[in-house]
C-alpha positions in Angstrom: 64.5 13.3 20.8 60.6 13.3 19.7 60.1 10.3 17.2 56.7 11.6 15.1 54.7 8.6 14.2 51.6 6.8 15.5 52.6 6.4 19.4 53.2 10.7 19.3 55.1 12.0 21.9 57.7 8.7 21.3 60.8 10.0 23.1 64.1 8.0 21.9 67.2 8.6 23.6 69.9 10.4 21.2 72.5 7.5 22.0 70.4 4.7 20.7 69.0 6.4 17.6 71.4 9.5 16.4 73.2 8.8 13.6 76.2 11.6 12.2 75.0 13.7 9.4 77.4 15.0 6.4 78.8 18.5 7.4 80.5 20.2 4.2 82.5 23.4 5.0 82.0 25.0 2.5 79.0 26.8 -0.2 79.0 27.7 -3.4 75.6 29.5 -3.6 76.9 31.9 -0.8 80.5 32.1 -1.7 79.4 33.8 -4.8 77.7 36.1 -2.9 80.4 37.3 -1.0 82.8 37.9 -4.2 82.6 40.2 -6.7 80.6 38.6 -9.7 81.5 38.9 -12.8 78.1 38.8 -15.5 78.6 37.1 -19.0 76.5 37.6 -21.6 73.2 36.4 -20.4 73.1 35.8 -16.6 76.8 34.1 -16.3 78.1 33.8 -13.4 81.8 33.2 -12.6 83.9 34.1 -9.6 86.8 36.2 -9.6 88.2 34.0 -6.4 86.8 30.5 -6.3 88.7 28.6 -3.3 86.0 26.9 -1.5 87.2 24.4 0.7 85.0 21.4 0.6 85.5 18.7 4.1 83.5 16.6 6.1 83.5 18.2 9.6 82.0 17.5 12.9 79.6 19.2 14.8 82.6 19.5 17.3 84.6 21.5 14.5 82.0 24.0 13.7 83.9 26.9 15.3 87.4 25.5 14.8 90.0 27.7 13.0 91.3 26.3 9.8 95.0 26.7 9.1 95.8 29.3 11.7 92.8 31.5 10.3 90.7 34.3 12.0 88.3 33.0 14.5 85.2 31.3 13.2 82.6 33.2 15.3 79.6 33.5 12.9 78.5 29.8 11.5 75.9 29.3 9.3 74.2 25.7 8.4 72.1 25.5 5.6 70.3 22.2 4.4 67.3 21.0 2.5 63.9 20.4 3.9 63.8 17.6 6.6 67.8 17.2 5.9 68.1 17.7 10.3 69.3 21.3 11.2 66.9 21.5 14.0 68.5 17.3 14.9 71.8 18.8 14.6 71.1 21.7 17.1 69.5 19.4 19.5 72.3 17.3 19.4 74.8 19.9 20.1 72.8 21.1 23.2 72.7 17.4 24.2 76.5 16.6 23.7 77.1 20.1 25.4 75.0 19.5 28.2 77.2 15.6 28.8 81.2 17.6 28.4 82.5 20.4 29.8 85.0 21.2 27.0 82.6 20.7 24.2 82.7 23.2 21.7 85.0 25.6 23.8 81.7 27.0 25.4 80.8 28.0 29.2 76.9 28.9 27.9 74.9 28.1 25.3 71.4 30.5 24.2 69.2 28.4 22.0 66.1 30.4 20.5 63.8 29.3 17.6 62.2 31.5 14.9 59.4 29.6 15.1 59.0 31.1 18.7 60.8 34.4 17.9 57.0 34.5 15.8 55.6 35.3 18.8 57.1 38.1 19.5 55.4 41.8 18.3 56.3 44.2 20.5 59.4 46.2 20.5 62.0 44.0 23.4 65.8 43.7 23.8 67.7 40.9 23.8 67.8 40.4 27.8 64.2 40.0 27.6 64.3 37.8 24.6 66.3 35.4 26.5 64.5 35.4 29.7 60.7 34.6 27.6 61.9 31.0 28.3 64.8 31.0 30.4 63.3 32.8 33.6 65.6 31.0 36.1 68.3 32.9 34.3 67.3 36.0 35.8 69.4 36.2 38.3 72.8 35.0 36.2 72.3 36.5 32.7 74.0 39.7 33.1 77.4 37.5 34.4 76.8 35.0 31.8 76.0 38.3 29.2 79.6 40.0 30.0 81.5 37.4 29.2 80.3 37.0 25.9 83.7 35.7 24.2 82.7 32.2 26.0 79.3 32.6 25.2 77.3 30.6 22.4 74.2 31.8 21.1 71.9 29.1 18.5 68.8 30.8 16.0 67.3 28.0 14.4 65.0 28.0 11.2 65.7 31.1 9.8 63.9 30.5 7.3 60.5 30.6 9.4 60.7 33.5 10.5 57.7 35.7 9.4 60.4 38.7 8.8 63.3 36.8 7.3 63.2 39.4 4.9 64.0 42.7 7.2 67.0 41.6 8.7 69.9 43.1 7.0 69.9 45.9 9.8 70.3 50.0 8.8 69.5 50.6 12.8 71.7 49.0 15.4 71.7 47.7 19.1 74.6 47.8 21.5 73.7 46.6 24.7 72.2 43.5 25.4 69.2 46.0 27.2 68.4 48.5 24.4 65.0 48.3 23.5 64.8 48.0 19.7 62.6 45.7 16.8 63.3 42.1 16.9 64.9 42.1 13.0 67.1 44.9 14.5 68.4 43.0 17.5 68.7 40.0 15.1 70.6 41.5 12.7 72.9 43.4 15.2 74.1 40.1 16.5 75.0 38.7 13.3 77.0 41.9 12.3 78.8 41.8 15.9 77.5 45.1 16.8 75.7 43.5 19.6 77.6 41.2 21.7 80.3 41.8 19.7 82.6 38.8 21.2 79.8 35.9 21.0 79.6 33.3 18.6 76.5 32.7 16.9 75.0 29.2 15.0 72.0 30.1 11.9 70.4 27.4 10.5 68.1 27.9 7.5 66.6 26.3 4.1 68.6 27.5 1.3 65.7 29.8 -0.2 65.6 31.9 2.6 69.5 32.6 2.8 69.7 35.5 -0.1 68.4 37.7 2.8 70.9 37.1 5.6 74.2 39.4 5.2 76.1 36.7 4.8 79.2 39.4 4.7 79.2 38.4 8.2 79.1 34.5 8.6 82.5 33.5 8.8 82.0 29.8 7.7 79.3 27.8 6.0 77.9 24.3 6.2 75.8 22.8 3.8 74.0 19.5 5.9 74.6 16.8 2.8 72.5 14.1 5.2 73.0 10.4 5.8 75.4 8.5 3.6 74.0 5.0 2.4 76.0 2.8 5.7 74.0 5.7 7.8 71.0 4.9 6.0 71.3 0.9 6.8 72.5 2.1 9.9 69.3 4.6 10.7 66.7 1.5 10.0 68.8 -0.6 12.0 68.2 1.0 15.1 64.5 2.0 14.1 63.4 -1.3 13.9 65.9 -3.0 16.2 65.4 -6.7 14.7 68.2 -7.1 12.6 66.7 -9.4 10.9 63.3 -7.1 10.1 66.2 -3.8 9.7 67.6 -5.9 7.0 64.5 -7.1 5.3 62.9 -3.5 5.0 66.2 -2.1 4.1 66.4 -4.5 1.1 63.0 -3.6 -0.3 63.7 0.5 0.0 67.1 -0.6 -2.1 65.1 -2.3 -4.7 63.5 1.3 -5.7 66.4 3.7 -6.3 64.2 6.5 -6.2 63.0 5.8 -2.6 66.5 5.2 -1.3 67.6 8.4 -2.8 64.5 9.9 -0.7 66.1 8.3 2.4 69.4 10.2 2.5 67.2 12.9 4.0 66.4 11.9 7.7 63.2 13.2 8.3 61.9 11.3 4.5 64.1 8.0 6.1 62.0 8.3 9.2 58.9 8.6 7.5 59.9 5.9 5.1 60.5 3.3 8.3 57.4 4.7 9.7 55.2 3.6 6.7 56.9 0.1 6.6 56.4 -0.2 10.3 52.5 -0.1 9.9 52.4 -2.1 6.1 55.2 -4.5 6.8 56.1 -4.5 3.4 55.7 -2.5 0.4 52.8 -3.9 -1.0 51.1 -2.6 -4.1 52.9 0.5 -5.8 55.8 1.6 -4.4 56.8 5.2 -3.5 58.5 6.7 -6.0 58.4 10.5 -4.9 58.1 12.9 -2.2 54.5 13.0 -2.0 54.0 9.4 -2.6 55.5 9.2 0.7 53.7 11.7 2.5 50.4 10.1 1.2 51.4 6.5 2.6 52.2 8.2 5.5 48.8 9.9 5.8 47.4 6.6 5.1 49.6 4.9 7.4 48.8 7.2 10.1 44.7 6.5 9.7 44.9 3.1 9.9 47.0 2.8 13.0 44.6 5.9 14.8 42.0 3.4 14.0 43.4 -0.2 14.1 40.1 -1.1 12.1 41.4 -1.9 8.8 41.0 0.2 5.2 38.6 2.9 5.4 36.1 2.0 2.7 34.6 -0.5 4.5 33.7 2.2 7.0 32.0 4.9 4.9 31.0 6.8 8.3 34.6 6.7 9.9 36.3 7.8 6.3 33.6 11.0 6.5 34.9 11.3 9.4 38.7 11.6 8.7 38.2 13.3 5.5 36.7 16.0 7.4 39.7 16.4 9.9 42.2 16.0 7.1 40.7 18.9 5.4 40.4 20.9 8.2 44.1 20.3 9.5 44.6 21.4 5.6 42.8 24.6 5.9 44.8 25.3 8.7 47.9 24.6 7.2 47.2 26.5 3.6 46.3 29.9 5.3 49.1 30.1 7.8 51.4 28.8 5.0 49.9 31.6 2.8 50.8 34.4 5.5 54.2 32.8 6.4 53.2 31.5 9.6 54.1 28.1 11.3 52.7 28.8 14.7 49.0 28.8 15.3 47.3 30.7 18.5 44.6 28.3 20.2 41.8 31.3 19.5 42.6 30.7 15.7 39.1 29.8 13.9 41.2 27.2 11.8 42.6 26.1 15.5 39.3 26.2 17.0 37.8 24.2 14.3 39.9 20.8 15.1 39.0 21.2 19.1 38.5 17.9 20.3 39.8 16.0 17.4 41.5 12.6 19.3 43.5 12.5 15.8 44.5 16.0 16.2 48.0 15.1 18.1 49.2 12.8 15.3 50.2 16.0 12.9 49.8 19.0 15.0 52.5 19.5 18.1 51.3 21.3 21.3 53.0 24.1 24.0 51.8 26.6 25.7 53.2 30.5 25.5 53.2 32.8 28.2 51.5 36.2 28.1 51.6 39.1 30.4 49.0 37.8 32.6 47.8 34.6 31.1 49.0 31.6 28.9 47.6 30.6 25.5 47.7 27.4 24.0 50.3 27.3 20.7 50.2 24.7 17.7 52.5 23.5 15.5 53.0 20.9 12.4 55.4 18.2 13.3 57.8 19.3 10.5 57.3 22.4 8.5 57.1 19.7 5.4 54.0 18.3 7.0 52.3 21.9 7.0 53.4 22.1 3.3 52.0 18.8 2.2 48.3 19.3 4.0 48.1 22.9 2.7 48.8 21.3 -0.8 46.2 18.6 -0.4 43.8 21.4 0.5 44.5 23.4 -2.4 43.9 20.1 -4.4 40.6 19.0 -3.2 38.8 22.5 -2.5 37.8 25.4 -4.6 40.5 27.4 -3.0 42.5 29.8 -5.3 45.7 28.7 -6.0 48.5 31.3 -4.9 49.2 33.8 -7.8 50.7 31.8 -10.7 52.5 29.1 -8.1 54.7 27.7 -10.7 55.9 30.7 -12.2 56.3 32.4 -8.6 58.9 29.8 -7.6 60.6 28.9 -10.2 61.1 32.0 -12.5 64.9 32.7 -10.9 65.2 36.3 -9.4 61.5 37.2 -8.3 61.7 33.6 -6.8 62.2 33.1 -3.0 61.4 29.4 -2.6 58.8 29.7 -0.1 56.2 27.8 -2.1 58.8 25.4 -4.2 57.6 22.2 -1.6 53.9 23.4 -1.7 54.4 23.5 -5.7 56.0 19.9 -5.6 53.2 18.4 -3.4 50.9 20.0 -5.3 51.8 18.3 -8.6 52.4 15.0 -6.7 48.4 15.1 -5.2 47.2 16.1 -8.5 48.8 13.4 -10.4 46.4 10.3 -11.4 48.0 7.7 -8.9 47.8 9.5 -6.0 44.6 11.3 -6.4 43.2 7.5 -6.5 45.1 6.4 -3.1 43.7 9.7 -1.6 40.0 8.9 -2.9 39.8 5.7 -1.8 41.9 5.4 1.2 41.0 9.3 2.6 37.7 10.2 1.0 39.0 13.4 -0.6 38.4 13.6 -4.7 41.2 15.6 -6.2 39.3 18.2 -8.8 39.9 17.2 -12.4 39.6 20.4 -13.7 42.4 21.9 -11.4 44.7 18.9 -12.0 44.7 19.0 -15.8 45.0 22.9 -15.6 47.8 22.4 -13.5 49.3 19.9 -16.0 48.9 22.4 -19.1 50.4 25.1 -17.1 53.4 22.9 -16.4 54.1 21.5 -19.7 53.6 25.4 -20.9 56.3 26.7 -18.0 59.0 24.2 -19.0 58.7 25.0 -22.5 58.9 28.2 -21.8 61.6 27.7 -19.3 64.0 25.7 -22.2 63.8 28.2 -24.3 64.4 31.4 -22.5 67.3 29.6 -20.4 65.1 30.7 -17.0 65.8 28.7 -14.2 64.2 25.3 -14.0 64.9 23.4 -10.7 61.2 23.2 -9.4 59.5 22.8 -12.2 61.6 19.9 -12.8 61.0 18.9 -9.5 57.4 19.6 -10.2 57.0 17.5 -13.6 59.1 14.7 -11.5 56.0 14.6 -9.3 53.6 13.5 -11.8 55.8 10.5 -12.7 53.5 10.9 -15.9 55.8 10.6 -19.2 53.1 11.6 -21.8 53.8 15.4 -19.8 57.2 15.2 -20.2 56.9 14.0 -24.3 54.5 17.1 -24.3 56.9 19.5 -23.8 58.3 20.3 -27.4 61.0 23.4 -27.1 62.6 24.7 -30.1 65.9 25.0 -28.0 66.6 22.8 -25.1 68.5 25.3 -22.4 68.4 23.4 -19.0 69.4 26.6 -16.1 69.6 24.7 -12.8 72.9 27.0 -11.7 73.8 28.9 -8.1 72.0 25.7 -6.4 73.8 23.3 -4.6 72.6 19.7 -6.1 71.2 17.1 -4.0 70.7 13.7 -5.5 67.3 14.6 -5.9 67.7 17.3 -7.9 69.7 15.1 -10.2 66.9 12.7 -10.4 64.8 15.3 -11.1 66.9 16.7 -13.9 67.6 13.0 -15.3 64.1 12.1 -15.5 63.5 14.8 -18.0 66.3 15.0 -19.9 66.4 11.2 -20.4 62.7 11.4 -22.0 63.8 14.2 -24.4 65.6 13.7 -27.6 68.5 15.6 -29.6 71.0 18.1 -28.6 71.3 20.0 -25.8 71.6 23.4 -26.8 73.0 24.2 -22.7 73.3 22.8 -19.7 74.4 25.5 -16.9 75.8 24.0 -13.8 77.4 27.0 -12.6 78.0 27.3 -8.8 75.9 23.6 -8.2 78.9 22.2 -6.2 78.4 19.2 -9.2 80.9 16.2 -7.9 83.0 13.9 -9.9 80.2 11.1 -9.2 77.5 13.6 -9.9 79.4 14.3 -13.7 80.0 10.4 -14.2 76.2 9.3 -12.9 74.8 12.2 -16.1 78.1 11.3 -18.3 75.1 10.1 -21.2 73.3 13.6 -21.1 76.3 15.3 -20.8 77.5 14.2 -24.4 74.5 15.6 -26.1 75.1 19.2 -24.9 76.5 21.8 -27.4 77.4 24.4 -24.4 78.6 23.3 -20.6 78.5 25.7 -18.0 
């Protein structure tokens, strides 16, 4: 598997470095999607039939029947950014490729959305298959007929550009009808095309409300590394047991950054910074973004193994200029929904001969009908999120239409832009907008930032006291790590909506680090459908005392 840090293209074998992430069966936020809902006064939710079965399963069990039940054909994983869906495919198509009997399976089909991107012509699924599977040609209609042996993998629903289209009105029956892609798409998740096949989805949870999840027999919810996996994760990272155990004991002195680490790709990122610092010297990560911004440091000071920047004005123009570009790049495809970037893009064309171009971006080349063109791609989609937020922090650019409002206000919202909010706050607050200055050259506008900060205080208010939801914004005010915002906002009813969301620890943070700054009663707290634990109820038992209304 790809390690991204400074030595890019790092391969690690999965043996040495793989560790198991949590698989719940199980998920609220869809269940109640596929029951009739019952509506209580203003926006209750409640299920007729709530019998979720919550288990820790292996990626071995994903199609298993439980108790004697129909066959689990249609699987779909959902998980948090950076939580590992893409890891977890790759690691069933390695354990596949190493046992005969795994999974039950004579052929696996693994496609991407991020490459299904490419495609805008009208194609069936034959031809779909063979875009990257040529030496195929010869076997696919055998390996095509006996479909009830046949697995077929989409990954990262929620980058496709036309997640939105496919709940299918128009079918396709045979694997050679020529149709649109979102109707082949959603013909194999309704069965009406290769009707016998199983099929594995993986997606982000905002992007789920448009798959017909009528049809997906079971879902997973990726809960990511418990703490031993953790210990275990910077154990074989660093490989000194001795070093392992030294930088694992400074990420558990800060609770927040250890809660960041039950999500791999954060964890790796984590290691990655302390593998270039060798400590953590000076202020301490305490959110996302103060993460991706030691990283970003991190990541200039290796490509240049010449110490802090501001003793080389010329070299930290230099690297401003690149980061802002890269930044560009990443705001306008981000804009349009895009995570895959031709070669002939201006943005693209822009960074041509960058050396530091390979540390962010990932490279492969797509074949057209008679020639191939170069195709780009940000490490993680997280990455893309974070630079296109630090562009939108340091330019004139317009921010998106009412950002904070767009992503948090609960129906219209669709989560595309709830990381690019977060980041956004993060960059904007005070402590990071003085790292970025004087370790990257870029000056964070201080109009923008105390805009941004008015508008925020104004949307929780606003937010408390119309019972709207409130996850990102919370997220969002977490960020600033700035408690004179929080102490600004002054509702004259406190209604905290965070419901139909499974709750990671981070959103618990999130939600503790405002309430805990606020005084007085609760008026509600509505935890409907958040898949709360008894740990999760014990860990906010103080908050939960103050509320005159549970949900």
């Amino acid at each position: 598997m790809l390690f991204h840090n400074s030595r890019h293209g790092e391969k690690i074998l999965f043996l040495k470095q793989y560790v198991n992430l949590l698989l719940v069966d199980g998920h609220q936020v869809l269940e109640i999607k596929k029951h009739e809902v019952l509506t209580f006064g203003q926006k209750r939710l409640c299920l007729q039939q709530r019998s979720v079965a919550q288990r820790t399963i292996t990626p071995s069990e994903l199609f298993s029947r439980a108790n004697g039940a129909r066959p689990v054909k249609k699987v779909l994983v959902t998980g948090v950014a950076g939580i590992g869906k893409t890891m977890l495919v790759q690691k069933i198509l390695f354990d596949f490729g190493g046992s005969e009997d795994y999974l039950a399976f004579d052929f696996i089909i693994h496609m991407s959305f991020r490459d299904l991107n490419l495609v805008e012509e009208p194609t069936n699924f034959r031809d779909l298959v063979l875009r990257k599977n040529k030496h195929l040609s010869k076997v696919l209609d055998n390996i095509l007929a006996c479909d009830d042996k046949l697995l077929i993998i989409l990954d990262g629903f929620d980058e496709f550009r036309q997640y939105r289209n496919c709940d299918a009105d128009v079918f396709v029956n045979e694997p050679d009808e020529e149709a649109a892609l979102t109707d082949i798409l959603g013909s194999l998740l309704s069965g009406e095309l290769l009707p016998r096949a199983s099929v594995l989805l993986t997606s982000r949870p905002a992007a789920t409300n448009h798959i017909p999840v009528g049809c997906i027999d079971r879902f997973v919810l990726i809960a990511g590394f418990s703490l031993a996996e953790v210990c275990d994760f910077f154990s074989r990272y660093f490989q000194d047991p001795a070093l392992a155990s030294s930088m694992f004991a400074a990420v558990s002195a800060n609770e927040l950054l250890l809660t960041l680490c039950y999500i791999p790709a954060f964890c790796c990122i984590v290691c990655c910074i302390l593998k270039q610092s060798k400590d953590l010297s000076g202020e301490s990560p305490m959110t996302m973004t103060d993460i991706y911004v030691h990283y970003l440091v991190a990541m200039i000071h290796s490509h240049t193994q010449r110490g802090p920047r501001t003793d080389h004005q010329g070299t930290t123009q230099q690297f401003s200029d690149i980061v802002l570009k890269l930044g560009k790049l990443a705001y306008r495809k981000l804009m349009d929904h895009q995570t895959l970037f031709y070669g002939s893009d201006l943005e693209v064309a822009a960074l041509e001969g960058c050396s530091f171009l390979s540390t962010f971006l990932d490279k492969t080349v797509a074949q057209k009908p008679g020639y191939t063109e170069e195709v780009f791609s940000f490490a993680h989609l997280t990455i893309q999120e974070f630079f296109a937020a630090l562009y939108c922090a340091v330019t004139d650019q317009p921010l998106p239409v009412d950002p904070l409002s767009k992503s948090s206000l609960g129906e219209a919202a669709n989560g595309h832009l709830d990381l690019f909010d977060r980041f956004l706050s993060g960059i904007l607050s005070n402590r990071n907008a003085t790292v970025l200055q004087g370790q990257v050259g870029l000056c964070c506008c201080k109009e923008r930032a105390e805009a941004f900060r008015q508008k925020l205080v104004s949307d929780l208010t606003k937010f408390c006291e119309n019972g709207a939801h409130i996850l990102n914004s919370l997220h969002c005010l977490f960020e600033q790590q700035d408690l004179s915002l929080a102490l600004a906002v002054q509702p004259e009813k406190l209604q905290i909506n965070v419901s139909d969301e499974t709750l990671s620890q981070t959103d618990y943070n999130a939600l503790k680090y405002f309430l805990n700054l606020t005084k007085g009663q609760i008026s509600e707290l509505d935890l409907t459908g958040t898949g709360v634990s008894c740990d999760a109820l014990r860990d906010i038992q103080p908050l939960l005392v103050r509320c005159e209304s549970l949900w």
